[in-house]
PDB file of N, CA, C and O in Angstrom:
ATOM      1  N   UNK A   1     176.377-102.793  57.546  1.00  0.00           N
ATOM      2  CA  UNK A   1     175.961-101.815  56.566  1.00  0.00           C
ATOM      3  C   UNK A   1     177.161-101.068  55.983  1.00  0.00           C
ATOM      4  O   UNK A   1     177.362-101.219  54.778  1.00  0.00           O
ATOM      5  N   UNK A   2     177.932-100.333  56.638  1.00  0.00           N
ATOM      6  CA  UNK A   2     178.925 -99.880  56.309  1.00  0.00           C
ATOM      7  C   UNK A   2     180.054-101.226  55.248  1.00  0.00           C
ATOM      8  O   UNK A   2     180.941-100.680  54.592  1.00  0.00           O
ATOM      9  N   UNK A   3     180.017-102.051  55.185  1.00  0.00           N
ATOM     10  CA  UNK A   3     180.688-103.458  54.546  1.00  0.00           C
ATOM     11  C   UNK A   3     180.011-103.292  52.818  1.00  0.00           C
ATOM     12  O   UNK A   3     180.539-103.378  51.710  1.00  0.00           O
ATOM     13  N   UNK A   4     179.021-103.098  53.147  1.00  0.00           N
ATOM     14  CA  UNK A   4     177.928-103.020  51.965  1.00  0.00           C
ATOM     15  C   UNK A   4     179.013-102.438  50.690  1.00  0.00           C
ATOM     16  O   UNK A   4     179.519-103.239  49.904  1.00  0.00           O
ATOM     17  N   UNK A   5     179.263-101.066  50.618  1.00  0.00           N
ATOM     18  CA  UNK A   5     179.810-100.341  49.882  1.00  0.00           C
ATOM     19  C   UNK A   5     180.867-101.097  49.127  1.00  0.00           C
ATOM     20  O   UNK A   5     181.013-101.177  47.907  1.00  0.00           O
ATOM     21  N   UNK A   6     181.735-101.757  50.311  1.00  0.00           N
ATOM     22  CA  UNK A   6     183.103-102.271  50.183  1.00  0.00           C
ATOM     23  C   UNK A   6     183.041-103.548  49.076  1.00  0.00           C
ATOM     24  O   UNK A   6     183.866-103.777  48.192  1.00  0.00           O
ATOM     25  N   UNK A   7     181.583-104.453  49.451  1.00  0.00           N
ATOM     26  CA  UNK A   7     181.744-105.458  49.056  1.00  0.00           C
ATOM     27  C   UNK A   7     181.539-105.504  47.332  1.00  0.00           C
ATOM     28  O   UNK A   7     182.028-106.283  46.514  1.00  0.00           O
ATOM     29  N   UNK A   8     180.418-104.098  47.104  1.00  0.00           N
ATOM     30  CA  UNK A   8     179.754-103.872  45.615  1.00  0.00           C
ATOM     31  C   UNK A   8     181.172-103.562  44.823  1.00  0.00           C
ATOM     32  O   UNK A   8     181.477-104.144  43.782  1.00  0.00           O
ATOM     33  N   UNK A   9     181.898-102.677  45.391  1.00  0.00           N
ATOM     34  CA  UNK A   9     183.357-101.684  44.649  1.00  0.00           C
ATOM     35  C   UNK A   9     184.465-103.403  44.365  1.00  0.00           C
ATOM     36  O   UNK A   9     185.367-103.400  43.527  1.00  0.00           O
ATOM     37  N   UNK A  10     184.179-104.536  45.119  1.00  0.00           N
ATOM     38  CA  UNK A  10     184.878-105.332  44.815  1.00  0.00           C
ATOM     39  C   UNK A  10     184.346-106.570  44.097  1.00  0.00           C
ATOM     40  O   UNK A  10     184.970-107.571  43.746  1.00  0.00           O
ATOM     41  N   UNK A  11     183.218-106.315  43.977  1.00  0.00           N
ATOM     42  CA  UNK A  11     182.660-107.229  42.840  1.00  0.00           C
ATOM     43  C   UNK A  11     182.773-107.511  41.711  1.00  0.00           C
ATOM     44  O   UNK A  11     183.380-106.691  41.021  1.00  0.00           O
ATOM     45  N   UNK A  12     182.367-108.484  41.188  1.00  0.00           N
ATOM     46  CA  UNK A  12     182.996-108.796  39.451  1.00  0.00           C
ATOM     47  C   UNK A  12     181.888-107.737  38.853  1.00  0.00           C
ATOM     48  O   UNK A  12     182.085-107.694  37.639  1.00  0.00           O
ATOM     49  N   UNK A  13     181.216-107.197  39.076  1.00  0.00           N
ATOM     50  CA  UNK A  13     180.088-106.368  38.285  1.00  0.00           C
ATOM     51  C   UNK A  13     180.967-104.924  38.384  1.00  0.00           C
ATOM     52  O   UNK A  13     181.297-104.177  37.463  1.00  0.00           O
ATOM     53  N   UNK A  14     181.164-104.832  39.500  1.00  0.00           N
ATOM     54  CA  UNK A  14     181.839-103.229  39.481  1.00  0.00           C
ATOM     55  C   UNK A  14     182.905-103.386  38.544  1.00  0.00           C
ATOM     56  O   UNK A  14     183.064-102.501  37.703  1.00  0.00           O
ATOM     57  N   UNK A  15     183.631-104.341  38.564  1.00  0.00           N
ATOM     58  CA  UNK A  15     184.826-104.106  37.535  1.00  0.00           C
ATOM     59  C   UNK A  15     184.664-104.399  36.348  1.00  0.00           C
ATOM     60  O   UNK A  15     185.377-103.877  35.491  1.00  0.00           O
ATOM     61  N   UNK A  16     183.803-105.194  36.067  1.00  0.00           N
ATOM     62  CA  UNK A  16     183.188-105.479  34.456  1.00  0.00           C
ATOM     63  C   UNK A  16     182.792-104.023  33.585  1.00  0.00           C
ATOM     64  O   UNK A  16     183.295-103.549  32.566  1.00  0.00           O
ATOM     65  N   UNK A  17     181.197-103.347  34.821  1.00  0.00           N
ATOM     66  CA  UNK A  17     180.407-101.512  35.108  1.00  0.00           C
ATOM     67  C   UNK A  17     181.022-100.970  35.951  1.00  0.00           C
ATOM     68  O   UNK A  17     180.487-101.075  37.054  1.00  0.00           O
ATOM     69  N   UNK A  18     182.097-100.321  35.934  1.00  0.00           N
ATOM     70  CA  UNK A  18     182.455 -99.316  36.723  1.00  0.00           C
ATOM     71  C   UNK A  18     181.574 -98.333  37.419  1.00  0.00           C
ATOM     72  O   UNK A  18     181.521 -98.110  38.628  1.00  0.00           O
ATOM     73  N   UNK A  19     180.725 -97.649  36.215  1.00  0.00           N
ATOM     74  CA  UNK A  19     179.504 -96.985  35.624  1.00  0.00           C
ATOM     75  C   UNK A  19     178.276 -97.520  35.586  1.00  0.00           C
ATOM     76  O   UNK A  19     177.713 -97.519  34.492  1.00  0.00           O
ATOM     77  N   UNK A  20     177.520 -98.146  36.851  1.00  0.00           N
ATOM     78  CA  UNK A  20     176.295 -98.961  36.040  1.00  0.00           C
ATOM     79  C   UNK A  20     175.592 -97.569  34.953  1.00  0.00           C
ATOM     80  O   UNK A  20     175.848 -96.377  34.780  1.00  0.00           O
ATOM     81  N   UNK A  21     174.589 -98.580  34.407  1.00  0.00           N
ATOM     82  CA  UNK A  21     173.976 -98.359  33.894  1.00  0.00           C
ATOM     83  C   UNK A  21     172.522 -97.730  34.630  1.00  0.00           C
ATOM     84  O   UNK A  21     172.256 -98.005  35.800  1.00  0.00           O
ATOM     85  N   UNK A  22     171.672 -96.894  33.823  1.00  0.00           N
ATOM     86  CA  UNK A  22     170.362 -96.968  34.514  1.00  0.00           C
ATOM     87  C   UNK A  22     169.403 -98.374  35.064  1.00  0.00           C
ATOM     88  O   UNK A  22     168.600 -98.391  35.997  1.00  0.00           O
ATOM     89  N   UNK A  23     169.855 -99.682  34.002  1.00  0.00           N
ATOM     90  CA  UNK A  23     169.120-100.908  34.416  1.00  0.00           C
ATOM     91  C   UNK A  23     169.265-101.144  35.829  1.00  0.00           C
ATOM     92  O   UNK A  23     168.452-101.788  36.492  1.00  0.00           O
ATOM     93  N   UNK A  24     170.381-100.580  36.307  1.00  0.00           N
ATOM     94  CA  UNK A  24     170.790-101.132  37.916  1.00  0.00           C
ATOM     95  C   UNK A  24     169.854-100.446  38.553  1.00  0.00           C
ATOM     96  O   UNK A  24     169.709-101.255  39.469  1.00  0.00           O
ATOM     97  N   UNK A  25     168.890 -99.362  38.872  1.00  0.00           N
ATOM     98  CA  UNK A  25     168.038 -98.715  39.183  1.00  0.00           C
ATOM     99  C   UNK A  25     166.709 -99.077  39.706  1.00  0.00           C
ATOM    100  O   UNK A  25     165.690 -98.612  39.194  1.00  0.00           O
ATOM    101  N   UNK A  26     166.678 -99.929  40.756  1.00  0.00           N
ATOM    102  CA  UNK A  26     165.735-100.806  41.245  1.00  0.00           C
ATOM    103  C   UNK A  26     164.673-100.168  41.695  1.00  0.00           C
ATOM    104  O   UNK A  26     163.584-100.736  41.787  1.00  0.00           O
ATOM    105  N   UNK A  27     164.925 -98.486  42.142  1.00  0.00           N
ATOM    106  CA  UNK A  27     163.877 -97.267  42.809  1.00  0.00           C
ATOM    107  C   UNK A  27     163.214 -96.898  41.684  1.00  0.00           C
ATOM    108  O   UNK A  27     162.415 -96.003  41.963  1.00  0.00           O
ATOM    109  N   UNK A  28     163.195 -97.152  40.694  1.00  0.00           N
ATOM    110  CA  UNK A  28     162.251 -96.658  39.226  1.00  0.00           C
ATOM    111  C   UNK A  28     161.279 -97.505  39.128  1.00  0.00           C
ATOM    112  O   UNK A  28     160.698 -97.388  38.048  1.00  0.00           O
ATOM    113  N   UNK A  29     160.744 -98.528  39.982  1.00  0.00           N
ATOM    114  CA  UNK A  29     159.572 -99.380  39.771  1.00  0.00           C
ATOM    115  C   UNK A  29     158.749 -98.717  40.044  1.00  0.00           C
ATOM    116  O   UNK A  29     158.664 -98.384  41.226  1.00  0.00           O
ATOM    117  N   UNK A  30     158.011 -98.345  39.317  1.00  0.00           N
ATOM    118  CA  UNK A  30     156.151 -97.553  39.848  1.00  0.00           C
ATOM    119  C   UNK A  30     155.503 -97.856  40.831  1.00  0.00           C
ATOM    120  O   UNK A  30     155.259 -99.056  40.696  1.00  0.00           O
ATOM    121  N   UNK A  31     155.101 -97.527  41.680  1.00  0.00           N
ATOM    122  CA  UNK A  31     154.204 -97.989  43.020  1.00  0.00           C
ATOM    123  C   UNK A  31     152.776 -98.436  42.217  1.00  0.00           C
ATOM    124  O   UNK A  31     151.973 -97.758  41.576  1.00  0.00           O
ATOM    125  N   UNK A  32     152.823 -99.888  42.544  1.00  0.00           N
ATOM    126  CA  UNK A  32     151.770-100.205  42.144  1.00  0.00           C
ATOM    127  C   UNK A  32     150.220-100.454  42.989  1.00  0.00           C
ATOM    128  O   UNK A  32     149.169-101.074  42.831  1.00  0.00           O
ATOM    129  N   UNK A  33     150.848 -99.555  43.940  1.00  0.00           N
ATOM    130  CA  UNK A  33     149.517 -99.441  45.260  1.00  0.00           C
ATOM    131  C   UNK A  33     148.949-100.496  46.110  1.00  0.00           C
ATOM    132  O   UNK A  33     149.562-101.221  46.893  1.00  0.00           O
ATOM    133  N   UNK A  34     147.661-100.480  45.839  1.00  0.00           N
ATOM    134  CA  UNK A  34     147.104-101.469  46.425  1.00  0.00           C
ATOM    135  C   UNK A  34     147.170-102.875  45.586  1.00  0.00           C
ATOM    136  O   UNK A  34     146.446-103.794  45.971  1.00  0.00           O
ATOM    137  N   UNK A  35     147.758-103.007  44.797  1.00  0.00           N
ATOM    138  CA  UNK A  35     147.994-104.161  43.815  1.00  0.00           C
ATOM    139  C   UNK A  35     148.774-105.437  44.820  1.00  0.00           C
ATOM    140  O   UNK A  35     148.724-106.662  44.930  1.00  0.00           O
ATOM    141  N   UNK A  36     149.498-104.274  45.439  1.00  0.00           N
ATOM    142  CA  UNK A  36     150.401-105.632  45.952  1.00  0.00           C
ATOM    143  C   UNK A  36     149.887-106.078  47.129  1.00  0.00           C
ATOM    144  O   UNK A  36     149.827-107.308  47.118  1.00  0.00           O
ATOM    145  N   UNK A  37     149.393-105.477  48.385  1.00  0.00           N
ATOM    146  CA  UNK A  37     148.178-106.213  49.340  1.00  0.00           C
ATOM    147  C   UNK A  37     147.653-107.264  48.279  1.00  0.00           C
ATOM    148  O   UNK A  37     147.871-108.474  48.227  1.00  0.00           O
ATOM    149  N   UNK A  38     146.999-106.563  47.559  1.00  0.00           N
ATOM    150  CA  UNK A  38     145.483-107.721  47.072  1.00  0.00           C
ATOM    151  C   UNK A  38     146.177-108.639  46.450  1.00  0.00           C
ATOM    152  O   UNK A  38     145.459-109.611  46.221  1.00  0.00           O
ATOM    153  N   UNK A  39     147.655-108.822  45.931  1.00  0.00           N
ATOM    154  CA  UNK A  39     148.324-109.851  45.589  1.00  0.00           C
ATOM    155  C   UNK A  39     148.874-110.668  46.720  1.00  0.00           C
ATOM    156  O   UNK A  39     148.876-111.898  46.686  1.00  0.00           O
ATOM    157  N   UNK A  40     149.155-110.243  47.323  1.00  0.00           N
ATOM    158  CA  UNK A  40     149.305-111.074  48.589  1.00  0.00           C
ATOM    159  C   UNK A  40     148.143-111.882  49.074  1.00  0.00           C
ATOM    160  O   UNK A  40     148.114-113.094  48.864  1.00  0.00           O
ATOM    161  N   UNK A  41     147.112-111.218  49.762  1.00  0.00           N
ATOM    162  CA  UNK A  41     146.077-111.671  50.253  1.00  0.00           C
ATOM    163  C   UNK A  41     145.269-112.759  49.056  1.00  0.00           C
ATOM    164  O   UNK A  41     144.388-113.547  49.401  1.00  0.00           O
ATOM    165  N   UNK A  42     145.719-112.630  47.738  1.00  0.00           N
ATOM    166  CA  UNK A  42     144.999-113.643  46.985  1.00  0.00           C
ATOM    167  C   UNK A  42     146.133-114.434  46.246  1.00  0.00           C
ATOM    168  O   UNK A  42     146.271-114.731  45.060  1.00  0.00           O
ATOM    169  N   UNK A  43     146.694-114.609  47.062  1.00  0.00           N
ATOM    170  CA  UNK A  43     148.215-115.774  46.776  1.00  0.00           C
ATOM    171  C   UNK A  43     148.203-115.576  45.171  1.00  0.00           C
ATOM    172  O   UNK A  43     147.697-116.521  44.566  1.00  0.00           O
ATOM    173  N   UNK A  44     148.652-114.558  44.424  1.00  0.00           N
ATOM    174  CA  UNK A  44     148.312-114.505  42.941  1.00  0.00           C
ATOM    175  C   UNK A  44     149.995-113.411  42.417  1.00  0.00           C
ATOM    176  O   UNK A  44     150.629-112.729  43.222  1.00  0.00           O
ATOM    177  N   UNK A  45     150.186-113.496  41.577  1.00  0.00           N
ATOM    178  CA  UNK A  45     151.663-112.573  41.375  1.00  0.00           C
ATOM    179  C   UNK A  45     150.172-111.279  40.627  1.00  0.00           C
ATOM    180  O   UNK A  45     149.075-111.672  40.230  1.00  0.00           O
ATOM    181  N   UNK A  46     150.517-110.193  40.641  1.00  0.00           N
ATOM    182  CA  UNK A  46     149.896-109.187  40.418  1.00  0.00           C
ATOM    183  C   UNK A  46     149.350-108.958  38.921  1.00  0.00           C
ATOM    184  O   UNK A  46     148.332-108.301  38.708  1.00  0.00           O
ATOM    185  N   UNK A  47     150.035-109.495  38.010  1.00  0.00           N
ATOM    186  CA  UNK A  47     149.865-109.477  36.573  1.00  0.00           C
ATOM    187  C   UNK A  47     149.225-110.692  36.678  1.00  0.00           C
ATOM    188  O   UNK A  47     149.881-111.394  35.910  1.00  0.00           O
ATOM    189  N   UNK A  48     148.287-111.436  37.185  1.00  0.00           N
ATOM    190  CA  UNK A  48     147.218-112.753  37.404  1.00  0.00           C
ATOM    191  C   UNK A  48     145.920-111.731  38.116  1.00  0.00           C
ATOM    192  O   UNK A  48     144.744-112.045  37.928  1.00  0.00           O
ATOM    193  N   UNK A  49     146.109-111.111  38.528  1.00  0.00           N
ATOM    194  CA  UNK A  49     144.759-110.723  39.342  1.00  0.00           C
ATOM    195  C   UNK A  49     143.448-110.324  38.292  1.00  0.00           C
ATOM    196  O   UNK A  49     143.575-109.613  37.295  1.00  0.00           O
ATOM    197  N   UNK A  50     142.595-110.739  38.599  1.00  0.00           N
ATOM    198  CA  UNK A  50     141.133-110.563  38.220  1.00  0.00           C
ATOM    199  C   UNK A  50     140.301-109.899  39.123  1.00  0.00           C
ATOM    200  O   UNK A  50     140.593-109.736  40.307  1.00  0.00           O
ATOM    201  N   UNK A  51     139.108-109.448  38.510  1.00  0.00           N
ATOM    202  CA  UNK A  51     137.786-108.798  39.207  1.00  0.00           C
ATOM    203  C   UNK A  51     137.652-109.624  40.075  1.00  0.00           C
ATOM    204  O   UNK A  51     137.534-109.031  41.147  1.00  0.00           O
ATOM    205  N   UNK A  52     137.588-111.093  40.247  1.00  0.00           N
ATOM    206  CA  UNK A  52     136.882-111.635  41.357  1.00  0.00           C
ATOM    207  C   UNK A  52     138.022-111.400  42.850  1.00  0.00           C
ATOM    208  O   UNK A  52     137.828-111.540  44.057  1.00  0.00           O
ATOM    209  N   UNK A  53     139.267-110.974  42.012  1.00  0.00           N
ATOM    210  CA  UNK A  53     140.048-110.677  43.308  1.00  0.00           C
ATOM    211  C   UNK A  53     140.168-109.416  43.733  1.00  0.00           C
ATOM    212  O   UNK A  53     141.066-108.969  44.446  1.00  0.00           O
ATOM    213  N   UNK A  54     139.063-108.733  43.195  1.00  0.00           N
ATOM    214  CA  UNK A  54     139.136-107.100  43.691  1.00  0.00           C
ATOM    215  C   UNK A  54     139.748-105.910  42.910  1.00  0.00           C
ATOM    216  O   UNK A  54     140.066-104.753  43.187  1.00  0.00           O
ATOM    217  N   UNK A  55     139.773-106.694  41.822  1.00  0.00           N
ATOM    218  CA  UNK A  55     140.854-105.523  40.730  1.00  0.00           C
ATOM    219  C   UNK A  55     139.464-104.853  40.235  1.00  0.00           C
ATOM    220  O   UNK A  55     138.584-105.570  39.760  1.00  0.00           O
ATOM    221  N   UNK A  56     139.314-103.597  40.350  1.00  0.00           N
ATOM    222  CA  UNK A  56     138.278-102.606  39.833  1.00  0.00           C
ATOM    223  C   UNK A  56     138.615-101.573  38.969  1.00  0.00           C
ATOM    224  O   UNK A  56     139.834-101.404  39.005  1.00  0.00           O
ATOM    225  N   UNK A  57     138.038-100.783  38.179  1.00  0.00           N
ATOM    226  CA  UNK A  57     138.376 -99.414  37.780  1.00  0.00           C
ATOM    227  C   UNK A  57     139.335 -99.220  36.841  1.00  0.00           C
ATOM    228  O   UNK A  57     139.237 -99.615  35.679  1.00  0.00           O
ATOM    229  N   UNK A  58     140.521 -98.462  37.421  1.00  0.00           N
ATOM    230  CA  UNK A  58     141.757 -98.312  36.928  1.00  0.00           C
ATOM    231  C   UNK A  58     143.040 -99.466  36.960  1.00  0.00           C
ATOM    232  O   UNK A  58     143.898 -99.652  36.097  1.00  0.00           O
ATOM    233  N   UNK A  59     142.850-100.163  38.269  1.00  0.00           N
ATOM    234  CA  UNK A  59     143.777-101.390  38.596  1.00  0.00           C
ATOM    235  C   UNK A  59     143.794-101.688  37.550  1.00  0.00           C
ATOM    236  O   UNK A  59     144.959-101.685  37.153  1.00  0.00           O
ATOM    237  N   UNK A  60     142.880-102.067  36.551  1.00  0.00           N
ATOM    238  CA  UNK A  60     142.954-103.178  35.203  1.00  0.00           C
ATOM    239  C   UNK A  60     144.064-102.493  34.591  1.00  0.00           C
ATOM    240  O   UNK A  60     145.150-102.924  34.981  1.00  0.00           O
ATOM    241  N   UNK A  61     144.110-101.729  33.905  1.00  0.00           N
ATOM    242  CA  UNK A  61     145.663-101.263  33.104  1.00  0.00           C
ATOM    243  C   UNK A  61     146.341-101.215  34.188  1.00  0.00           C
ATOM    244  O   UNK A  61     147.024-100.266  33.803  1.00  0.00           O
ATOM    245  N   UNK A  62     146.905-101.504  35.629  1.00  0.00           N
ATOM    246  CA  UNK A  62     147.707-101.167  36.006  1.00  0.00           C
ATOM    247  C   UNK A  62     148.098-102.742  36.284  1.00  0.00           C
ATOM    248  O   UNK A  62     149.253-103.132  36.456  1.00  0.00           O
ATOM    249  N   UNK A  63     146.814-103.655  36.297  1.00  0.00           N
ATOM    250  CA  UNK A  63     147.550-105.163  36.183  1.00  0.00           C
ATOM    251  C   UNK A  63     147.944-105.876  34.893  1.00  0.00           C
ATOM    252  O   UNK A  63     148.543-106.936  34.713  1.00  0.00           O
ATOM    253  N   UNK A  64     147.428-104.976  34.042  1.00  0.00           N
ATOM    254  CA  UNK A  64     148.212-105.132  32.799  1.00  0.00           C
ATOM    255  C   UNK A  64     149.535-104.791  32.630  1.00  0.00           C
ATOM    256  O   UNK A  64     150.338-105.675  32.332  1.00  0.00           O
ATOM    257  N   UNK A  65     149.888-103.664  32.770  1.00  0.00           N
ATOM    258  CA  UNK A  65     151.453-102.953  33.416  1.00  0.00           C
ATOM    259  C   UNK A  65     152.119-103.595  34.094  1.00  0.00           C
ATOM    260  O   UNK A  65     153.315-103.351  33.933  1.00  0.00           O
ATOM    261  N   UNK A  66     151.873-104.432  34.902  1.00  0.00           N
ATOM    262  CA  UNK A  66     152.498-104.556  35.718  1.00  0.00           C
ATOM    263  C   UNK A  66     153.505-106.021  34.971  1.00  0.00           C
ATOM    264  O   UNK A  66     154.680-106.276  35.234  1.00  0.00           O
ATOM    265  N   UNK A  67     152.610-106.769  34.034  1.00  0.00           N
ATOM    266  CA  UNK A  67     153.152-107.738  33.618  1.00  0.00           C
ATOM    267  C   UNK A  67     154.450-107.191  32.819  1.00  0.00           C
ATOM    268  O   UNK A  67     155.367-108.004  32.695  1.00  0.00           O
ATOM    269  N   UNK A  68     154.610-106.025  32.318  1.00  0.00           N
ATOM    270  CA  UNK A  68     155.057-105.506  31.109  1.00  0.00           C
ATOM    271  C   UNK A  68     156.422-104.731  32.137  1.00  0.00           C
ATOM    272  O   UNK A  68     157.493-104.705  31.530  1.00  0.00           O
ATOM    273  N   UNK A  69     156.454-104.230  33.330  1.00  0.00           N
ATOM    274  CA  UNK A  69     157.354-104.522  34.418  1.00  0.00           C
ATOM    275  C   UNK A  69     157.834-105.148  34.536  1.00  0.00           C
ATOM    276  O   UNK A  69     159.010-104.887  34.280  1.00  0.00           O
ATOM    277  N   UNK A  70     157.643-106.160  34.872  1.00  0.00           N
ATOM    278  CA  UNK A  70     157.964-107.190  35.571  1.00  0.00           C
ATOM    279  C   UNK A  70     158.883-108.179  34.577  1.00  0.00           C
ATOM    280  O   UNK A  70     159.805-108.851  35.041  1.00  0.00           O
ATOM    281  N   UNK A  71     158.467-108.192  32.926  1.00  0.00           N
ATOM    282  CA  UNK A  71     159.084-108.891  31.745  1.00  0.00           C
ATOM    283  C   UNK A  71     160.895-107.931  31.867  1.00  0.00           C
ATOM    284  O   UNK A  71     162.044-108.373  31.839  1.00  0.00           O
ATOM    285  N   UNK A  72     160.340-106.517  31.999  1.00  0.00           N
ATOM    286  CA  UNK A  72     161.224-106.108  31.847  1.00  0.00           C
ATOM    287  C   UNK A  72     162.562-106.014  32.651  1.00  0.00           C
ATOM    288  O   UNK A  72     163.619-105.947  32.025  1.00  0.00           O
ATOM    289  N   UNK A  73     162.550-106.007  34.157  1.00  0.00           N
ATOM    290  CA  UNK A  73     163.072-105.811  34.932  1.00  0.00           C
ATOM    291  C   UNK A  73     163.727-107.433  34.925  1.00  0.00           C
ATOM    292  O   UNK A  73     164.839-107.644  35.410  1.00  0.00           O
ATOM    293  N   UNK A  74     162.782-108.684  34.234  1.00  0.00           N
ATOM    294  CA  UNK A  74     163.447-110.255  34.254  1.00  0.00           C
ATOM    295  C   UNK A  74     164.794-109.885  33.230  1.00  0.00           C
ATOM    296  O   UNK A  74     165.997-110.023  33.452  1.00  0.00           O
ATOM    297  N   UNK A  75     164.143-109.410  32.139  1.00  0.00           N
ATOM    298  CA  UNK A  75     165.457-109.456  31.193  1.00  0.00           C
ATOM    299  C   UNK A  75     166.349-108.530  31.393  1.00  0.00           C
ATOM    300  O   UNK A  75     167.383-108.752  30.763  1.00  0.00           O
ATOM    301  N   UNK A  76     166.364-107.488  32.078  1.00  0.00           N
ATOM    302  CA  UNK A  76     167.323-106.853  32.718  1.00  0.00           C
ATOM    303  C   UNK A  76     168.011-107.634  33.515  1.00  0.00           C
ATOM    304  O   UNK A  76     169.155-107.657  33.061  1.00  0.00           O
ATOM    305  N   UNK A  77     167.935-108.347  34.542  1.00  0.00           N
ATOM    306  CA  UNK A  77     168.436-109.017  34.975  1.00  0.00           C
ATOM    307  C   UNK A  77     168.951-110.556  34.662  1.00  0.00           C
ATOM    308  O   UNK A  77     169.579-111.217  35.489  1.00  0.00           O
ATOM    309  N   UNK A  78     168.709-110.875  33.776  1.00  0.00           N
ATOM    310  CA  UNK A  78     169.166-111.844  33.233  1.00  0.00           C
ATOM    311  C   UNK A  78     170.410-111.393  32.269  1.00  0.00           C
ATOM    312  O   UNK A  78     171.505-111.928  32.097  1.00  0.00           O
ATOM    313  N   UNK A  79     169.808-110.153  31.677  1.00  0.00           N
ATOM    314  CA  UNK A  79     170.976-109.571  30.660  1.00  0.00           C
ATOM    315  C   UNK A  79     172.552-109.310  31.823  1.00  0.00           C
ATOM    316  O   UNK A  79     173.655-109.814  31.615  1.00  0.00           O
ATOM    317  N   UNK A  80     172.223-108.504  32.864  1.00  0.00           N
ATOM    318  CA  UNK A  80     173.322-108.345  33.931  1.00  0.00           C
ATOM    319  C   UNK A  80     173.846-109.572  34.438  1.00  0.00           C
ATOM    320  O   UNK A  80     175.060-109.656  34.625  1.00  0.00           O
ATOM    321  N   UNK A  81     173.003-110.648  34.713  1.00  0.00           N
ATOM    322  CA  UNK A  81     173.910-112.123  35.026  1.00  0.00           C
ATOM    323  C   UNK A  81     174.849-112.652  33.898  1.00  0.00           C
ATOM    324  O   UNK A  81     175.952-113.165  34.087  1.00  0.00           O
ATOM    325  N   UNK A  82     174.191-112.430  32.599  1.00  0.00           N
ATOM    326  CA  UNK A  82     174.912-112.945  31.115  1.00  0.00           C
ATOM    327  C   UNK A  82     176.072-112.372  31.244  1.00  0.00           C
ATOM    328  O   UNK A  82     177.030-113.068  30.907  1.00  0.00           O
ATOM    329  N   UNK A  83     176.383-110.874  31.787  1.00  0.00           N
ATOM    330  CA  UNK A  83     177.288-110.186  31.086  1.00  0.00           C
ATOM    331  C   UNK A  83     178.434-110.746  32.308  1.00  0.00           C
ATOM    332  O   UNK A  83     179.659-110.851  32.259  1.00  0.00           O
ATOM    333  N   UNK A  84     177.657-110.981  33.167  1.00  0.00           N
ATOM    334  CA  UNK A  84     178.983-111.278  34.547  1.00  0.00           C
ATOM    335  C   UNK A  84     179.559-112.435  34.062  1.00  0.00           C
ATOM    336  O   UNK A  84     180.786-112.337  34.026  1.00  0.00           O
ATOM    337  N   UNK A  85     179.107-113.548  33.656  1.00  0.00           N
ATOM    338  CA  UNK A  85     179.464-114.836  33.392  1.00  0.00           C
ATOM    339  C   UNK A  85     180.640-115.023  32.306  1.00  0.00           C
ATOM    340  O   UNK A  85     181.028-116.152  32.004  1.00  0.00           O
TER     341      UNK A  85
END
């Protein structure tokens, strides 16, 4: 654990971002609750779930959201691999 620090400060990203950015910010994902049990238990990625898998109520915009997450956080990360390369 203590290595951890050492290894990020010597990475090609640290020296490319000295400064990340907010994209680096992996703790800003919304808790999507019980979404992710019932995605598990119904072998399904969370932005797939349906009523017959228990999505009720409010879940529905939140398995809608979640796709719209999840797009985002891909091209964030794809944008951060582009820039290393």
């Amino acid at each position: 654990m203590r290595d951890i620090p050492k290894a990020i400060a010597k990475s090609k990203l640290m020296q490319t971002h000295p400064e990340p950015s907010r994209g680096y910010e992996l703790g800003e994902i919304p808790n999507l609750h019980s979404l992710i049990p019932m995605s598990q238990f119904n072998h399904k990625p969370i932005f797939a779930l349906k009523s017959a898998d228990g999505v009720v109520g409010a879940h529905f915009s939140k398995v809608l959201e979640s796709k719209e997450i999840f797009d985002d956080i891909a091209d964030k990360f794809m944008s951060n691999l582009n820039e290393l390369a």
